[in-house]
C-alpha positions as CSV (number, residue, x, y, z in Angstrom):
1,X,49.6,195.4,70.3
2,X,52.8,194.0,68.2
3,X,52.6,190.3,69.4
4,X,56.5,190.3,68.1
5,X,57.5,192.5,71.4
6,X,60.1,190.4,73.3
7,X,60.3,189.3,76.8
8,X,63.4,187.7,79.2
9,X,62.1,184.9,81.1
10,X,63.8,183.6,84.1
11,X,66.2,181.6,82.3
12,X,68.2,184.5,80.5
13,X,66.3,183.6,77.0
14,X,64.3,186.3,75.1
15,X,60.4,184.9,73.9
16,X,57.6,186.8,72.6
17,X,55.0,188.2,74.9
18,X,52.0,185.7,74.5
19,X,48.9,187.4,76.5
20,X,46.9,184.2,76.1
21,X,49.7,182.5,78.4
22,X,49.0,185.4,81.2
23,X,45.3,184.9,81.2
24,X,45.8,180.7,81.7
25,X,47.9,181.9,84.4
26,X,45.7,183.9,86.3
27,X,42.7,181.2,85.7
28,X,44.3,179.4,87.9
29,X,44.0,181.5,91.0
30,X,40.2,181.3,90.4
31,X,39.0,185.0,89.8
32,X,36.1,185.9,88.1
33,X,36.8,185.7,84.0
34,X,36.1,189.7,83.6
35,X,38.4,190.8,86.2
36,X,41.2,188.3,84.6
37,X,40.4,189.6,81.3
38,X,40.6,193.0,83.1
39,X,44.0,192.5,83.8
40,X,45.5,190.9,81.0
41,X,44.5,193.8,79.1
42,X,45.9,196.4,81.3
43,X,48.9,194.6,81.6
44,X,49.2,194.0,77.6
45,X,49.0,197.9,77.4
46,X,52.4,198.2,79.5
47,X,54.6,195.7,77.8
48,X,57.8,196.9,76.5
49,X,60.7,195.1,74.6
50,X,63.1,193.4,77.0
51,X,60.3,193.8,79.8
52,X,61.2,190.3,82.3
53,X,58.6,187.9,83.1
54,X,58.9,188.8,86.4
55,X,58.0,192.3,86.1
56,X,54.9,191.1,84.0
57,X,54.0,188.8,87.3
58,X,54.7,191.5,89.5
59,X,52.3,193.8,87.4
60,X,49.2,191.7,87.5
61,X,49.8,190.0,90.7
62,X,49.3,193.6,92.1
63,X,46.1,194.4,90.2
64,X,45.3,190.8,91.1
65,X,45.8,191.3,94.7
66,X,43.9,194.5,94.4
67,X,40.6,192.8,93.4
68,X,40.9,189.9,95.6
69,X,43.5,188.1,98.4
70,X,42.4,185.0,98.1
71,X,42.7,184.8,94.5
72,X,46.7,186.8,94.4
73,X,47.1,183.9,97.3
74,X,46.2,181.4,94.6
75,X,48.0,182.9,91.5
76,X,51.3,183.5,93.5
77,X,52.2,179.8,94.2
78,X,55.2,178.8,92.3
79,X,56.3,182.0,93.7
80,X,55.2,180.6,97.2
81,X,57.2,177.4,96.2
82,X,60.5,179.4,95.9
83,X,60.0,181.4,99.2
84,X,60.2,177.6,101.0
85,X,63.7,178.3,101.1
86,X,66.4,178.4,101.5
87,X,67.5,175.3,103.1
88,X,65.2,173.3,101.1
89,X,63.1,170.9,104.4
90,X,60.1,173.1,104.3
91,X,59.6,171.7,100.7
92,X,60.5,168.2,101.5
93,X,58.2,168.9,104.4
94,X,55.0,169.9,101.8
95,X,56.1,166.8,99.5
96,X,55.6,164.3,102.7
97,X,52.2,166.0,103.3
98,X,50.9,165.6,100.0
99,X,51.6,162.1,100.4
100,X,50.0,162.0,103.4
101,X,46.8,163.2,102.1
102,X,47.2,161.1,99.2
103,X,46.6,157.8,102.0
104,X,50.3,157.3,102.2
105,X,52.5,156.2,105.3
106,X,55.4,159.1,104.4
107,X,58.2,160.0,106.8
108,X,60.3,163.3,106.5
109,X,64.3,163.3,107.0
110,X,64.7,159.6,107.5
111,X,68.1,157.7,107.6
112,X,68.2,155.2,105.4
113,X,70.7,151.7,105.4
114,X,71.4,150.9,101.8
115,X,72.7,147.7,100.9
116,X,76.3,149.5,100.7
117,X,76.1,152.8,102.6
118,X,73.5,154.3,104.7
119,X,71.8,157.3,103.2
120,X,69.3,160.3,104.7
121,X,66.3,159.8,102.1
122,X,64.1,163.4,102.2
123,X,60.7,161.6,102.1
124,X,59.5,157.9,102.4
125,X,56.3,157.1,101.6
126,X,54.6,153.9,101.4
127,X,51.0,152.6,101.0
128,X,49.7,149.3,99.8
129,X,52.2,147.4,98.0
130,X,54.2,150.6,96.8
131,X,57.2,151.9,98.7
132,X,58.6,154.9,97.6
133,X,62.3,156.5,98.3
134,X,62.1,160.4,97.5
135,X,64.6,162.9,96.9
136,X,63.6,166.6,97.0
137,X,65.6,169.6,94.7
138,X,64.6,172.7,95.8
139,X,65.8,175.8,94.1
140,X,65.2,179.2,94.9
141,X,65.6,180.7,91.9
142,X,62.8,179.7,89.0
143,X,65.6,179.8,86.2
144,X,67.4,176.6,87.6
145,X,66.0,173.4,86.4
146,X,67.0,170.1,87.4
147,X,69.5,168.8,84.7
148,X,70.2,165.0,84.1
149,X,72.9,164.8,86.3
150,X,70.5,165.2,89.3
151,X,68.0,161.7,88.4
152,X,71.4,159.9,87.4
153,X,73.0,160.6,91.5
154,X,68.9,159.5,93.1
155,X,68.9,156.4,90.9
156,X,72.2,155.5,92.2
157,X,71.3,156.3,95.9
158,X,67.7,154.4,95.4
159,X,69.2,151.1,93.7
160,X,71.7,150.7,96.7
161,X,69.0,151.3,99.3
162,X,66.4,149.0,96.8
163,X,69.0,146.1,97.4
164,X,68.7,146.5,100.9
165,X,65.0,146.9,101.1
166,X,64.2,143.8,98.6
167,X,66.0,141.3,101.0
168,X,63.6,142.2,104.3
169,X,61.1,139.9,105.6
170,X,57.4,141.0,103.7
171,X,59.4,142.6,101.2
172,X,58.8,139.8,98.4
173,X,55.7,141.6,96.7
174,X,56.3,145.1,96.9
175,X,57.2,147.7,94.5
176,X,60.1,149.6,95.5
177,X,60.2,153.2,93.3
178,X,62.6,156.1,93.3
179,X,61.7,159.5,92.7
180,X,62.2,163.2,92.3
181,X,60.4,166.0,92.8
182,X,61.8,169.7,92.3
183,X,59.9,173.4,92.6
184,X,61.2,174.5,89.4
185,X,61.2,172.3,86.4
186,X,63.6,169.2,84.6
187,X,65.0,169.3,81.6
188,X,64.1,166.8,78.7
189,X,67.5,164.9,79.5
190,X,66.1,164.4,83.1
191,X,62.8,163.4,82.0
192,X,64.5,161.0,79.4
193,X,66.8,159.2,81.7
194,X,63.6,159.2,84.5
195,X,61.1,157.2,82.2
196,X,63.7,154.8,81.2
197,X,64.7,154.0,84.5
198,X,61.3,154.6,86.1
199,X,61.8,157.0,88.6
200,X,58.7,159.1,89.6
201,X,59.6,162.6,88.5
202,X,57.3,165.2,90.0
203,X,58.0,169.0,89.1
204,X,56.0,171.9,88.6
205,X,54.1,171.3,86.0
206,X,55.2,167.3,85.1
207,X,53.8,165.1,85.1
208,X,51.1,167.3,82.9
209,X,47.8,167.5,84.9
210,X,49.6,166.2,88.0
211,X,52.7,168.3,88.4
212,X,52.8,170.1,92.1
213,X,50.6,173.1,91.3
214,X,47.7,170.6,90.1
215,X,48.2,168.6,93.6
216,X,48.4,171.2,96.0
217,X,45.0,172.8,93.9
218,X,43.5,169.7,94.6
219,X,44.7,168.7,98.0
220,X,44.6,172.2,99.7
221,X,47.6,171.8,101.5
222,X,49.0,175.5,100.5
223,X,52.2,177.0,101.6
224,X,52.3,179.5,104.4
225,X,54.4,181.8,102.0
226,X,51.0,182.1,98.9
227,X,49.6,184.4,102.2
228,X,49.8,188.3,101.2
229,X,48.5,189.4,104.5
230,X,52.0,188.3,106.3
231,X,55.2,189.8,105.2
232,X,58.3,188.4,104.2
233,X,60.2,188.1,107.6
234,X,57.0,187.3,109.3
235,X,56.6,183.8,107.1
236,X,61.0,183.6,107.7
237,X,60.1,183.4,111.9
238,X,57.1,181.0,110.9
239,X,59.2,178.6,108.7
240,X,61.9,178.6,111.6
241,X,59.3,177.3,113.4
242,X,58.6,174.3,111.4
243,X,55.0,175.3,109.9
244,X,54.7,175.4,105.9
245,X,51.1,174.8,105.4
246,X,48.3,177.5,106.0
247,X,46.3,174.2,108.0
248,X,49.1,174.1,110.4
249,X,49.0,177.9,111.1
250,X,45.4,177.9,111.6
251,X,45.8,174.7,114.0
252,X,48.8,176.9,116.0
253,X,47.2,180.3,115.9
254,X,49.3,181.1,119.0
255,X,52.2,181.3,116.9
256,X,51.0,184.2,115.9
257,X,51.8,186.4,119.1
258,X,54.4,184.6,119.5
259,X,56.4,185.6,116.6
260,X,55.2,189.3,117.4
261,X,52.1,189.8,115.0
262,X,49.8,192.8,116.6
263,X,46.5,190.5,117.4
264,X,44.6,193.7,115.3
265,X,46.0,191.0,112.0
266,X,45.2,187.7,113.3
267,X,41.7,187.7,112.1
268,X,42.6,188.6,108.6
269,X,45.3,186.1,108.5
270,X,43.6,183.0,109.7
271,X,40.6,183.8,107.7
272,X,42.7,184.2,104.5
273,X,44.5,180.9,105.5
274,X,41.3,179.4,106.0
275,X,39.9,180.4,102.5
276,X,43.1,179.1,100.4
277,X,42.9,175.3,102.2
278,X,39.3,175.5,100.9
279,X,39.7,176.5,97.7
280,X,40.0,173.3,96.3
C-alpha cells in the first residue's frame, strides 16, 4: 500500500501510517509472530487517509482478541491505564504497588509536613538509603501529556517537604528524590527541567526500557481494566471497591457476586486474571 496514507493520532496531528509500528505493538502482547503478522496485514488493507489511530487500535485489538484473550489483555494496556480513571487513586494505587514489588516501603495518599506547609504526597516509597516523594498525573485522555509546568509545581512541593525531611533524626545519609510518573507521556520541556533538577520521571514509555508498560510486563501486577471478559461498568463497581490489580481480584473472588457477576463467568474471569499476572 501507499506508505504516504495519513493518519490522526490522539494528539490532533496527522503522521503517516507506519505498519512496522503496529506489528512492535502487538509484539508486546505476546502472540504468536504469524497471527501478528496476520493482523497487521489485514489491518494495512483497511487503512484509509484521515483513518485515527484509534480506530487502527480498535481494528486489530478485535482480530487480536479474536485469536487470543490473554494476548488482547496484554496488547490493550495503555488503554487499561486510561480506564483507571477518573479520579486518578487507582493509578497512584498501581504506582505504590510497583514499588512494593520492587522491595520498597511505599505508602498510598499520605499527608505530608513540609518544612513550610503540609502537603498530601500520592505515593512514598522508601528502601535502603533512598526515600522517595511521588506525585501521580493521570489523564484520561492519551492526547494530554504532561507539560513543563507540571515537574516545575512537584519540585516546588518536594523541596519544601525535602527541608523538612533532611532535619529528622537518621535522616543524615539518605537520599531524598522527587518524582513523577503520568499514564500518558511528557513533553521534552518536562523531561528537560526533570533531569536537571533530578526528579525521577516515569511515564509510559520513559525512561526507555523502564517506562510503566516495561514494569508492569515485568512485575505482573496488571490492571483490572486490561481484562476483556468483564465489561466496562463491571470494572467501574470493582474500582469503587478499591481493587486495580488482577492479583487482588483473584485474592477477593467474592467480589465477584457481590458486584452482581452470574457465577456462569467467574471461572473465565479469574482464569484470564490468573494468566495476565503470569505472563511475565
Amino acid at each position: 500500500m501507499n506508505k504516504s496514507v495519513l493518519i490522526k493520532k490522539y494528539s490532533g496531528e496527522y503522521q503517516a501510517f507506519d505498519v512496522n509500528k503496529l506489528i512492535n505493538s502487538l509484539r508486546r502482547s505476546g502472540a504468536d509472530e504469524d497471527i501478528i503478522q496476520n493482523i497487521a496485514r489485514k489491518v494495512q488493507e483497511q487503512i484509509e487517509e484521515g483513518m485515527t489511530t484509534k480506530k487502527i487500535y480498535q481494528l486489530a485489538f478485535n482480530m487480536l482478541k479474536g485469536k487470543s484473550r490473554l494476548s488482547a489483555s496484554k496488547y490493550k494496556l495503555k488503554k487499561a491505564l486510561m480506564e483507571l480513571g477518573p479520579s486518578g487513586f487507582p493509578f497512584e494505587k498501581l504506582v505504590g504497588k510497583l514499588f512494593t514489588h520492587e522491595g520498597y516501603d511505599a505508602k498510598v495518599g499520605e499527608i505530608v509536613q513540609g518544612n513550610c506547609v503540609q502537603h498530601e504526597v500520592d505515593v512514598i516509597a522508601q528502601k535502603d538509603n533512598n526515600h522517595y516523594m511521588i506525585e501521580c498525573k493521570f489523564h484520561s485522555d492519551q492526547g494530554r501529556f504532561c507539560n513543563v509546568k507540571i515537574p516545575l509545581y512537584i519540585q516546588s512541593r518536594f523541596l519544601d517537604v525535602k527541608a523538612k525531611w533532611e532535619h529528622q533524626k537518621g535522616h543524615e545519609t539518605i537520599l531524598h528524590k522527587g518524582g513523577l510518573y503520568t499514564n500518558t507521556r511528557f513533553t521534552s520541556d518536562a523531561i528537560k527541567y526533570g533531569k536537571c533538577v533530578g526528579l525521577l520521571l516515569t511515564s509510559w514509555d520513559y525512561p526507555m526500557g523502564n517506562g510503566l508498560k516495561d514494569r508492569i510486563d515485568k512485575s505482573g501486577l496488571h490492571p483490572l481494566t486490561a481484562l476483556t471478559t468483564i465489561t466496562k461498568a463491571e470494572k467501574t463497581k470493582l474500582l469503587d471497591k478499591g481493587i486495580v490489580l488482577c492479583d487482588e481480584l483473584q485474592e477477593n473472588p467474592a467480589l465477584l457476586e457481590q458486584i452482581g457477576i452470574d457465577k456462569k463467568r467467574h471461572k473465565k474471569i479469574l482464569e484470564d486474571a490468573e494468566a495476565l499476572c503470569k505472563s511475565t
